[in-house]
Each structure stands twice: as structure tokens, then as C-alpha cells.
DRENPAFI-10378 format. One record per residue (C-alpha): residue number from 0; residue in three letters; y, x, z. Coordinates in Angstrom, 2 decimals. Each point is the difference from the previous one (the first is absolute). Example, Ala and Ser with C-alpha at 12.3 -4.5 7.8 and 13.67 -1.06 7.14 Angstrom:
residues 2
- n res py px pz
- 0 ALA -4.50 12.30 7.80
- 1 SER 3.44 1.37 -0.66
end
This chain:
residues 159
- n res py px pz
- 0 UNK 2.84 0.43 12.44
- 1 UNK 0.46 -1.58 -3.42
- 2 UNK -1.87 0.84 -3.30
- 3 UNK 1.79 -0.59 -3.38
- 4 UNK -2.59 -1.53 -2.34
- 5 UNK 0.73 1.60 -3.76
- 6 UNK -1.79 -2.93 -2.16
- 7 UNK 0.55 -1.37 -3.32
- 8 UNK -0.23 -4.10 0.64
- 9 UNK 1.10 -1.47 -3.66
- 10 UNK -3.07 -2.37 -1.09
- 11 UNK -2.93 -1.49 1.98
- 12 UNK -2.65 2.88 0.07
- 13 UNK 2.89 1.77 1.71
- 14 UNK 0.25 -2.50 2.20
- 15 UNK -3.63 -0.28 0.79
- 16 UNK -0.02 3.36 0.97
- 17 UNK 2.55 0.35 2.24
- 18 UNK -0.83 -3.52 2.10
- 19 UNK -3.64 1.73 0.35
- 20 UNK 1.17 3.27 0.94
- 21 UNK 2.82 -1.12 2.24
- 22 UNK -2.88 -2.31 1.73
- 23 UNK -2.23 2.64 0.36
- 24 UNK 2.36 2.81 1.17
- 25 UNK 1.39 -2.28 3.16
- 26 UNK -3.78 -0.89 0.66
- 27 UNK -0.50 3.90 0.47
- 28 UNK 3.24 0.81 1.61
- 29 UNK -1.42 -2.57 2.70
- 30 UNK -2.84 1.87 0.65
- 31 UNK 2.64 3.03 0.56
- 32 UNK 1.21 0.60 3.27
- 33 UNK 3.13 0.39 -1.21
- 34 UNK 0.24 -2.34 -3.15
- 35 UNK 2.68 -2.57 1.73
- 36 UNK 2.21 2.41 0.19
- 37 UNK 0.07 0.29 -3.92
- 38 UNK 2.23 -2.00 -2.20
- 39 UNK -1.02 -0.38 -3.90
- 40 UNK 3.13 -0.21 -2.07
- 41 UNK -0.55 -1.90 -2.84
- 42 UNK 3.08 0.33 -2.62
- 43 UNK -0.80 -3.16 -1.99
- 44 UNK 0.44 -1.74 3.57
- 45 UNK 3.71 0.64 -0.31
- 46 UNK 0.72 0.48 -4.28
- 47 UNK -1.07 -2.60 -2.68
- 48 UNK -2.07 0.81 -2.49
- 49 UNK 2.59 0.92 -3.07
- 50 UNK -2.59 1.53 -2.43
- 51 UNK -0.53 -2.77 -2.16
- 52 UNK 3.44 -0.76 -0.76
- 53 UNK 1.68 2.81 -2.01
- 54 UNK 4.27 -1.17 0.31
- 55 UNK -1.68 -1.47 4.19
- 56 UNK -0.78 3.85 0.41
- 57 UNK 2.68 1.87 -1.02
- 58 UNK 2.33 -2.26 1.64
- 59 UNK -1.50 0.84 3.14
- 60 UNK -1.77 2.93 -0.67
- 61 UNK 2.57 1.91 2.43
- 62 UNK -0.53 -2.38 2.95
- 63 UNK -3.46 0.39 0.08
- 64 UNK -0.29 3.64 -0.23
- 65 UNK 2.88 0.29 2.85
- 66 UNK -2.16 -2.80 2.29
- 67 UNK -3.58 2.19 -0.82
- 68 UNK 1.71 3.05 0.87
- 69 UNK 1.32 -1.26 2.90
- 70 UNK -2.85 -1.61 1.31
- 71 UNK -2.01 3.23 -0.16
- 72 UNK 2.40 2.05 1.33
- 73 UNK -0.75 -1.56 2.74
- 74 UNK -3.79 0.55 0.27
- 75 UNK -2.00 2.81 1.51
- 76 UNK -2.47 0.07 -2.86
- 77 UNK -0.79 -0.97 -4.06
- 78 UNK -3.45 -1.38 -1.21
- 79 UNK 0.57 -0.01 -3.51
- 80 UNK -2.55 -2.35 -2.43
- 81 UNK -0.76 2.71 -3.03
- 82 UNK -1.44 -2.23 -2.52
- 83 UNK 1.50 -1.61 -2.47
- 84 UNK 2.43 2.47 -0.74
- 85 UNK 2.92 -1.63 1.27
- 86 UNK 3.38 2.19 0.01
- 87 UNK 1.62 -1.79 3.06
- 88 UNK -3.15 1.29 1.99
- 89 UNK 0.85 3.56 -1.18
- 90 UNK 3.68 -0.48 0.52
- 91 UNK -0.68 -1.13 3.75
- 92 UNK -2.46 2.79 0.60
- 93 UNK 2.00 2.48 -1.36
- 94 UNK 2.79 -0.72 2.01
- 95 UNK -2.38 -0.36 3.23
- 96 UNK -0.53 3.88 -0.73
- 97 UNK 3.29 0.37 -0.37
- 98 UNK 1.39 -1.14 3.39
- 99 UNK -3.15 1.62 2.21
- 100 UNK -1.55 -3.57 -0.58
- 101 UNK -4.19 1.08 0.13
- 102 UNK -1.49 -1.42 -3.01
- 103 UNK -3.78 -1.63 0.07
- 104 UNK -1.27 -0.70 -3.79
- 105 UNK -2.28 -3.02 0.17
- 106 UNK -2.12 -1.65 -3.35
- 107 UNK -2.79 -2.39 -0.58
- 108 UNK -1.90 3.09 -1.55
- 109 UNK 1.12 3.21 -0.39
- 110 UNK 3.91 1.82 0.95
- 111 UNK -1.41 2.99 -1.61
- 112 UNK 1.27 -2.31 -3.45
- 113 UNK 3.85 -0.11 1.34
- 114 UNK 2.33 2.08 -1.05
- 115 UNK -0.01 3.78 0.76
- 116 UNK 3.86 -0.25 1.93
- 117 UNK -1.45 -3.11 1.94
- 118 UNK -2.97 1.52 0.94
- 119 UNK 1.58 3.48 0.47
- 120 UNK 2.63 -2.26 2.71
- 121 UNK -2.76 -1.56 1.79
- 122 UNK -1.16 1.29 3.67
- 123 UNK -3.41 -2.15 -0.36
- 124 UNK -1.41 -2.32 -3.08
- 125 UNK -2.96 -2.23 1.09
- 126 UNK -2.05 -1.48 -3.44
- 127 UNK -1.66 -3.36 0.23
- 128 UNK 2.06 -1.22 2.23
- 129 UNK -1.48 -3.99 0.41
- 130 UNK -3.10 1.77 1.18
- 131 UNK -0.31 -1.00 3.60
- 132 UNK -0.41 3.85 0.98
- 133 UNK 3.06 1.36 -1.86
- 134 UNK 2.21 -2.34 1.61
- 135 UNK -1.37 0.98 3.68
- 136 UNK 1.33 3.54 -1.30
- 137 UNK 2.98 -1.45 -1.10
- 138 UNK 0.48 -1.44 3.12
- 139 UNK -0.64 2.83 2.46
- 140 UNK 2.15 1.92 -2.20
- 141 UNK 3.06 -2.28 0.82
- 142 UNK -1.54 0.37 3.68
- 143 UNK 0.19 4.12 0.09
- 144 UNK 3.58 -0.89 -2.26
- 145 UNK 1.08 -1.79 3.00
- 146 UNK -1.58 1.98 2.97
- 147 UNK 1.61 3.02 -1.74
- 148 UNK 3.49 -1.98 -0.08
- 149 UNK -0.40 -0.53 3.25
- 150 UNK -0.83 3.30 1.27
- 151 UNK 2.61 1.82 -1.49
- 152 UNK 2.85 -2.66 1.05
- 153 UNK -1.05 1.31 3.52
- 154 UNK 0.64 3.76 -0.54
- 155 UNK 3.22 1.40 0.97
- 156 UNK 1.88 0.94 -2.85
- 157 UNK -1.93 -2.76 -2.33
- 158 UNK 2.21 -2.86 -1.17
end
């Protein structure tokens, strides 16, 4: 199973964030018995960061939207990062919804502060996430996700 991670990732706090979160969210998984069979998907893996350059990004503003889309197109699930207000976060999320994509809202404090549409798309939000017990809910979430996925691959008539 893969998860599409919604983040913004444009200056260092962002950065900080999402090297602690990632770290803590596989060291959960592995106390899963199912978190090896899940994949995080990490767009900025596979785009470059084109924010800070106005002419950079709308050069290849169309390449990266097509290779985001793409890549979560071909996951089972969204975690989408609420803070910070970033549009591409909204964008992806909304067109998780879109596509039968479930959507879980994720924030360092509250989702209750996203917007109403994001929050509105979401099947679950989990608030303070870097707390070592919201991420073990994170995490059996993407287990039940997966165990779900599974179970209904098995049924006849379920493709």
C-alpha cells in the first residue's frame, strides 16, 4: 500500500518537520504488523523545489503538477500536512477526494484550523501529530487502510 504525503517543504522549519515526522511514522509502522507493506510517497523525492524561483516555476510549473498527480494516482491513500496553509496541499487533497483517494488531515496542532472543503474531504484528521501517541493512530490507521485493501481485493466482484 502506498500513502501520498500532502506537505509543504519550502524553508527549513518545513524541513524539520517532515524529517521528524517521516522518522517517527516508519518507527510506528514497525511496530505494525503490517507497516512493511506500506510505501510513503514523498513528492519532493521526485520534483525540485521551484517555489523560490518565480520564471524556474512557471517554466515547469506543468511538469510538476503532471509528476504529483501521477504519483498519487497511484497511491491507496493521502495524509495531507494542514498547516501552513499551503495551496498545493489543498490541490492534492482535493483531487484525492476526487478520484475515491481517502483523505487523512494531519497538523502539528489542530486540523480543526484547515479549511472547511479540506476538512469537509477528509475521512480522518489526527491533531498533534509529532506526539508519540497520534502517530501510533496514524499508523494503525494505514494498518486498518491496508487490512481493508486487502480484504476487499479478495471478494468476488471487488477489483
Amino acid at each position: 500500500m502506498y500513502v501520498y504525503f500532502a506537505h509543504p517543504c519550502f524553508n527549513d522549519s518545513q524541513e524539520r518537520f517532515k524529517k521528524e515526522f517521516l522518522e517517527k511514522l516508519r518507527t510506528a509502522l514497525g511496530q505494525t504488523d503490517y507497516g512493511k507493506a506500506v510505501g510513503i510517497v514523498d513528492p519532493f523525492d521526485d520534483t525540485p523545489n521551484i517555489e523560490g524561483n518565480r520564471e524556474t516555476k512557471v517554466k515547469l510549473s506543468r511538469i510538476v503538477m503532471e509528476t504529483c498527480l501521477r504519483m498519487l494516482e497511484e497511491c491507496d491513500l493521502v495524509v495531507a500536512l494542514v498547516d501552513d496553509g499551503d495551496t498545493g496541499v489543498a490541490f492534492e487533497a482535493g483531487y484525492a477526494h476526487a478520484i475515491h483517494i481517502p483523505v487523512i488531515l494531519i497538523s502539528k496542532a489542530t486540523c480543526d484550523e484547515a479549511n472547511a472543503m479540506l476538512i469537509g474531504a477528509a475521512r480522518e484528521k489526527v491533531d498533534n501529530i509529532l506526539q508519540d501517541t497520534q502517530i501510533a493512530k496514524l499508523a494503525r490507521m494505514f494498518e486498518w487502510y491496508y487490512i481493508s485493501k486487502e480484504r476487499d481485493s479478495h471478494e468476488p466482484g471487488k477489483n
